[in-house]
C-alpha atoms as one frame of an Amber mdcrd trajectory, in Angstrom:
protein
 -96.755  78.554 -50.189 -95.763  78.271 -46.597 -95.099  74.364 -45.136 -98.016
  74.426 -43.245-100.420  74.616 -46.310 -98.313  72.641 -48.249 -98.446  69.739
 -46.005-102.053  69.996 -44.902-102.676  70.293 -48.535-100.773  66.617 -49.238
-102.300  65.088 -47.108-105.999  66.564 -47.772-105.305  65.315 -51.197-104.063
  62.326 -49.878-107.513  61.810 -48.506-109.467  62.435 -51.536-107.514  59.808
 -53.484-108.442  57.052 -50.762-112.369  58.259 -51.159-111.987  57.993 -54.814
-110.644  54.760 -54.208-113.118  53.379 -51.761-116.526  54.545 -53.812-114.917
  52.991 -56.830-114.092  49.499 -55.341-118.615  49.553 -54.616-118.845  50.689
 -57.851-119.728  54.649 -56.295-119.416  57.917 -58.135-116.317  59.685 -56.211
-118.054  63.000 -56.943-121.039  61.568 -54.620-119.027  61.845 -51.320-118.097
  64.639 -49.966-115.193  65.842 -47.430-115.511  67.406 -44.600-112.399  68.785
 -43.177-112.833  68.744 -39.357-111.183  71.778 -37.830-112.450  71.354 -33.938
-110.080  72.916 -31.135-107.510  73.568 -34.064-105.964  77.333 -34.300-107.411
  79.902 -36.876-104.347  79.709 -38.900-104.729  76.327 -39.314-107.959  76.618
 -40.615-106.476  79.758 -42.931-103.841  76.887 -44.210-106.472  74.401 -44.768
-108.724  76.898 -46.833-105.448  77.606 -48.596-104.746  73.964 -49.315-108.051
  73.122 -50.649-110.579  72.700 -48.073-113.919  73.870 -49.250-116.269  72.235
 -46.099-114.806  72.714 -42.417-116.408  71.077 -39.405-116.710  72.526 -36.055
-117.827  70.982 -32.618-118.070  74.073 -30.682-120.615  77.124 -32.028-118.985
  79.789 -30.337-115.470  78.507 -31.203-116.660  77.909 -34.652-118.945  81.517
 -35.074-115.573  82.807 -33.971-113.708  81.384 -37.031-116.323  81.901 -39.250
-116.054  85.916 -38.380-112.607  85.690 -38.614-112.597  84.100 -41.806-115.702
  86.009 -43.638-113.174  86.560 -46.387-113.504  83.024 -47.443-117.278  83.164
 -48.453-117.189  80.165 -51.253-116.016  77.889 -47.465-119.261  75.481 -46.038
-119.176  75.648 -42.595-120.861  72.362 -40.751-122.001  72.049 -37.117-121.152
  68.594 -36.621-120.968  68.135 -32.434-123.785  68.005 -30.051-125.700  70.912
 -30.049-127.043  72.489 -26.649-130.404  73.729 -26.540-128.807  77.307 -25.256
-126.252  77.308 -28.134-129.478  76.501 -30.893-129.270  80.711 -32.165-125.717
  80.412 -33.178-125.765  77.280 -34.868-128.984  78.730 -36.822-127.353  81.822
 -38.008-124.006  81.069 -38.814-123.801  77.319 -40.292-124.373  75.964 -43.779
-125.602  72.241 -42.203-126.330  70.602 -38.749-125.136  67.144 -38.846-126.227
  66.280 -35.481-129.908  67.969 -34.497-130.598  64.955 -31.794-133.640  65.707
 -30.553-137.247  68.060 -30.794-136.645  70.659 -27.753-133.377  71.940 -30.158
-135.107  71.109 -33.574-138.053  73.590 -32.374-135.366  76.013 -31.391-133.763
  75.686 -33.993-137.130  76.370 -36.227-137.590  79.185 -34.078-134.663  81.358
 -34.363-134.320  80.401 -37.943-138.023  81.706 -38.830-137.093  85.113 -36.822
-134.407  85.556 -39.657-135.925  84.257 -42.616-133.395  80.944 -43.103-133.428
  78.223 -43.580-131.330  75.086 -41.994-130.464  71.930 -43.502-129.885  68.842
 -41.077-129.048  65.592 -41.113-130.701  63.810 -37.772-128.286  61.858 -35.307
-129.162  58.086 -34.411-126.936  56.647 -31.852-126.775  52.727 -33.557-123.552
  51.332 -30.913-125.665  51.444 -27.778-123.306  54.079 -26.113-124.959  55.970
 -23.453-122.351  58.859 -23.656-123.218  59.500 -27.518-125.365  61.610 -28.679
-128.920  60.860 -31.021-132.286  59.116 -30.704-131.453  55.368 -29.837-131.590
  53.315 -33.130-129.613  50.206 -32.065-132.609  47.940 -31.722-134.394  47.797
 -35.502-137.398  46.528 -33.966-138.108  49.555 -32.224-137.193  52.077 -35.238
-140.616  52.223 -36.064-140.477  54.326 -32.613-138.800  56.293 -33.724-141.225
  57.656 -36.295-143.482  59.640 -34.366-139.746  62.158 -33.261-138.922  62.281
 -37.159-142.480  63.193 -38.571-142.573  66.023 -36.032-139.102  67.461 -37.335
-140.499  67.179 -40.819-143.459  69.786 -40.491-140.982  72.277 -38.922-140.847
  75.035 -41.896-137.339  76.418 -41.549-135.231  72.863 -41.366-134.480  71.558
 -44.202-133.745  67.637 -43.408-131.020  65.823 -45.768-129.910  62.561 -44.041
-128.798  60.801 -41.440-125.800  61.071 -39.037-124.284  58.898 -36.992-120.817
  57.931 -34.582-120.694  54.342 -34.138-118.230  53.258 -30.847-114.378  53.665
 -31.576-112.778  49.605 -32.711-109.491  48.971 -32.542-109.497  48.716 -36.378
-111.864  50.477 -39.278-113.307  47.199 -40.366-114.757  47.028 -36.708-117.413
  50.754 -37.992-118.939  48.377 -40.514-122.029  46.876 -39.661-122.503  50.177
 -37.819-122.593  51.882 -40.780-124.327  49.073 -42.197-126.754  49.614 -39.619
-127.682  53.492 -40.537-127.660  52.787 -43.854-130.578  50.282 -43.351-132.559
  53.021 -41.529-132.489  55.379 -44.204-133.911  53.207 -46.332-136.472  52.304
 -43.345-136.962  56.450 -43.075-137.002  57.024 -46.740-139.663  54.604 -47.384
-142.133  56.457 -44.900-141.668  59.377 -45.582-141.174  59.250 -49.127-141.851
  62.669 -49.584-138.386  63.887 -47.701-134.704  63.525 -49.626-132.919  61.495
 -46.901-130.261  60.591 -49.179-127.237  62.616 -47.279-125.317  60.341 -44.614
-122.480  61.366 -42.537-120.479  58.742 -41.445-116.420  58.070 -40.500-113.433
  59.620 -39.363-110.226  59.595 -40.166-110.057  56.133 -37.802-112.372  54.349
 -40.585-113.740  56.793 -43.746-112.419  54.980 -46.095-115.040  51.945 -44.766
-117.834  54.847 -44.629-117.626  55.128 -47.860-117.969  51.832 -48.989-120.848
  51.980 -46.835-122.536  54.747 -48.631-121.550  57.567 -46.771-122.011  61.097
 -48.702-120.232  63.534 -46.424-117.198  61.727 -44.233-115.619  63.405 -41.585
-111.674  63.627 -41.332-109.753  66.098 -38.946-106.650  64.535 -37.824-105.463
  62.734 -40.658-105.372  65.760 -42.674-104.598  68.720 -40.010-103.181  67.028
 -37.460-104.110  66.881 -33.881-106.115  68.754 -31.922-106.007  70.664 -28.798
-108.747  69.500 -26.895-111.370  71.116 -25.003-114.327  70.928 -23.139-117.797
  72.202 -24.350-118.356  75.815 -24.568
């Protein structure tokens, strides 16, 4: 085993422990939450080590970056591969081909292209739908950060619903970066109240999936609720970074 697995593979299992360890303090079944390993702007033999140590979701910003790795890595076929980054409307054909799950369809110009290209082929998507609950104008989602409004936001989400090739799971969201984790909580506080306020309308959808924290503040995420938390850094180190493709 070379040293880059092995220490990608510590600390990935480092990370599970601390997940076990968070659902259990709420009383949560560990096996309901869900790692995403967030491989962004990081090298294809990175991503080969992480696959090697473990990782069986991987998270990608980028499409092209991430349709690249994906073709690189078609070997791998048990591997999840998530969109989790804003999606542009241009970009909506390779995210619909290539990815197991959208975390982050934001809006119903790329949820109808999404439909679209996914019909062509005979797929289907499932997505979790952003909400932007911090009030940050450079995040991405439909504003939820006033509840009294959310029933606003119903009209968007019943729309999404009828489209016959997404599949919608949950709720995403990114709350604003706090100098400490404890700072994400009533943010994820927050999204958790609206799914419940979603699920209750539309009872007929399954919005039990919510992605929620980093490696800055999953541990809190998951106390939270959060099914599917998303940690790059603390488990493959940092990133290059990059602008959008």
């Amino acid at each position: 085993m070379s040293e880059l697995v092995k220490s990608i593979g510590e600390r990935y299992l480092s990370v599970l422990d601390k997940i076990a360890a968070a659902a259990k303090r709420t009383g949560r079944d560990p096996g309901a939450v869900r790692l995403v390993v967030v491989t962004k702007s990081q090298p294809v033999e990175v991503v080969h080590a992480a696959i090697e140590a473990g990782a069986q979701i991987l998270g990608e910003n980028y499409p092209e970056e991430g349709v690249t790795k994906i073709q690189f890595l078609r070997e791998f076929s048990a591997v999840e591969w998530h969109m989790i980054g804003h999606v542009q409307s241009r970009k909506a054909q390779l995210v619909a081909q290539n990815f197991n799950l959208l975390h982050s369809l934001d809006g119903l110009k790329l949820a109808s292209r999404l439909n679209r290209f996914c019909e062509e082929t005979g797929r289907i998507l499932p997505t979790l739908l952003e909400f932007n609950v911090g009030e940050e104008q450079s995040k991405s989602g439909w504003p939820a950060w006033d509840e009294t409004r959310w029933p606003e936001l119903v009209n968007d989400v019943s729309a999404i619903l009828v489209l016959s090739h997404l599949q919608v799971r949950g709720l995403m969201t990114m709350p604003p970066l706090g100098e400490s984790a404890e700072y994400s909580r009533t943010f994820f506080q927050k999204i958790k109240r609206l799914q419940v306020f979603l699920a209750e309308r539309f009872p007929q959808t399954d919005f039990s999936e919510l992605s929620m924290g980093t490696s800055t503040d999953y541990e809190v995420a998951v106390e939270e609720g959060a099914t599917l938390v998303r940690v790059g850094t603390a488990i493959v180190g940092p990133r290059n970074y990059k602008t959008e493709d």
